[in-house]
C-alpha positions as a Markdown table, in Angstrom:
| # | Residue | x | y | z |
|---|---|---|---|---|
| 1 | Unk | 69.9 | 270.9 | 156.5 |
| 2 | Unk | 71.4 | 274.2 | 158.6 |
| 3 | Unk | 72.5 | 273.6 | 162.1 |
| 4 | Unk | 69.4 | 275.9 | 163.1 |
| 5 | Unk | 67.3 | 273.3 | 161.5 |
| 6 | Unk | 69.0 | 270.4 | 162.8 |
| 7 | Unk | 68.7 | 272.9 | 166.8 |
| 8 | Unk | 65.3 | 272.7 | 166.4 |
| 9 | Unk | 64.8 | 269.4 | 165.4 |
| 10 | Unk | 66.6 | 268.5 | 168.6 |
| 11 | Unk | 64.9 | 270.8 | 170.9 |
| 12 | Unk | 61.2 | 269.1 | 170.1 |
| 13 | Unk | 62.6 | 266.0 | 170.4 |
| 14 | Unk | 63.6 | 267.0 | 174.0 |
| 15 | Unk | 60.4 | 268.7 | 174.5 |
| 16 | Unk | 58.8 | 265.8 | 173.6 |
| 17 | Unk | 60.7 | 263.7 | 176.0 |
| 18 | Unk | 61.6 | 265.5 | 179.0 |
| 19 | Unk | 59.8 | 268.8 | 178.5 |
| 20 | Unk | 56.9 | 268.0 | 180.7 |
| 21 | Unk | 54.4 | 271.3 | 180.7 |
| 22 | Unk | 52.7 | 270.3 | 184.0 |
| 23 | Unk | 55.7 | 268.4 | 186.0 |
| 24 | Unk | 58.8 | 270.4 | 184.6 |
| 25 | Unk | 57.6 | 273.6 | 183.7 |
| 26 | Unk | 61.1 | 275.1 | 183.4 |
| 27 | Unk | 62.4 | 272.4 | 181.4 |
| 28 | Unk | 59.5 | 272.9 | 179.1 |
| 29 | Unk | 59.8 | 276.0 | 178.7 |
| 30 | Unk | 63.7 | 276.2 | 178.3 |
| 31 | Unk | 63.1 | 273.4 | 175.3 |
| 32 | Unk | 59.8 | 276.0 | 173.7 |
| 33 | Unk | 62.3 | 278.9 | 173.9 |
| 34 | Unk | 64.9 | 276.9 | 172.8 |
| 35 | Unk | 63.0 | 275.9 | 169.6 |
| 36 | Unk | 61.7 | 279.5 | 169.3 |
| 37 | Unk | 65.4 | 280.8 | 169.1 |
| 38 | Unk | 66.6 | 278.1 | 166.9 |
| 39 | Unk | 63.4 | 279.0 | 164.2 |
| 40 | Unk | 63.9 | 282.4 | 164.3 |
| 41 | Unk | 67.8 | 282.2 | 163.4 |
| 42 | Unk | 66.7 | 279.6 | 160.7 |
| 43 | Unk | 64.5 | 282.4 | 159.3 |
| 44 | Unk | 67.1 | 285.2 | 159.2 |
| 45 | Unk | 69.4 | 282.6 | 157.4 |
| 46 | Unk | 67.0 | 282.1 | 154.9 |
| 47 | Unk | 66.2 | 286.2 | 154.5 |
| 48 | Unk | 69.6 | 286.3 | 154.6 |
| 49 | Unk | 70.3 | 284.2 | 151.6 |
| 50 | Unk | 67.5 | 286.0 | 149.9 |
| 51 | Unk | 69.1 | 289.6 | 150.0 |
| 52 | Unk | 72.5 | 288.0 | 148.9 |
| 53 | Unk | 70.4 | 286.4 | 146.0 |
| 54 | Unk | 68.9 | 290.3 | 145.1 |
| 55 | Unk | 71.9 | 291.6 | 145.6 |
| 56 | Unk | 73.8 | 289.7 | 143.3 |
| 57 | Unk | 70.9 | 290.2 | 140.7 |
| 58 | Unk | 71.8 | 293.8 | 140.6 |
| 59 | Unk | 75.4 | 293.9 | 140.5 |
């Protein structure tokens, strides 16, 4: 597992916890962002590798 992966992971368990939509809006947003951020730099990781894996194909 990445350390993006194991962010995210982390983040919805927080959301789930203390990330209370109605109660503590900012907190549940801050964890949905959070989690947001941490998926997106798990999926330029993984395009990333991809492009290294092409690249290396062709030289």
């Amino acid at each position: 597992m990445s350390a993006a992966s194991d962010a995210k992971r982390m983040f919805v368990e927080n959301l789930n916890s203390f990330g209370n939509e109605q109660n503590q809006p900012e907190k549940y947003n801050l964890y949905l962002g959070l989690i947001y951020l941490a998926a997106s730099v798990e999926q330029i990781q993984q395009d990333l590798e991809q492009v290294k894996q092409l690249l290396a194909k062709r030289y």
